[in-house]
C-alpha angles and dihedrals in degrees: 000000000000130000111269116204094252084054098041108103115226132220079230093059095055106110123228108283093031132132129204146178117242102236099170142316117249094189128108121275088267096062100033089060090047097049078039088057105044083050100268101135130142113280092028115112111220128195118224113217102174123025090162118121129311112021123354127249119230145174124215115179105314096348145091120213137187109216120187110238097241094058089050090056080065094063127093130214153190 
């Protein structure tokens, strides 16, 4: 059984406080180099900090990222 778009969970459906496994990004080549290049790759855990409105704020190793939330809606997590 395969993982239809309404079952898929989302990096911007992680709550605050939450943390999540990169599985892929679903985004174009121009956004997957840019996730790629602030550290979001796929089999690295990142920690939301702020899920509010407007982008979301990670943290991936050391860092802290904003991502748009349309671009979080690309990722996909575990």
């Amino acid at each position: 059984m395969g993982v239809t778009m309404s079952s898929r969970r989302t990096l911007a459906g992680v709550p605050d406080g939450g943390a999540a496994l990169v599985l892929a990004v679903d985004a174009g080549a121009k956004a997957r180099a840019r996730l790629e290049s602030m550290g979001i790759i796929p089999g690295i855990e990142v920690d939301v900090l702020n899920n509010g409105s407007g982008p979301l704020i990670v943290s991936v190793g050391e860092g802290r990222i904003m991502v748009e939330r349309g671009v979080a809606a690309r990722v996909l997590v575990a």
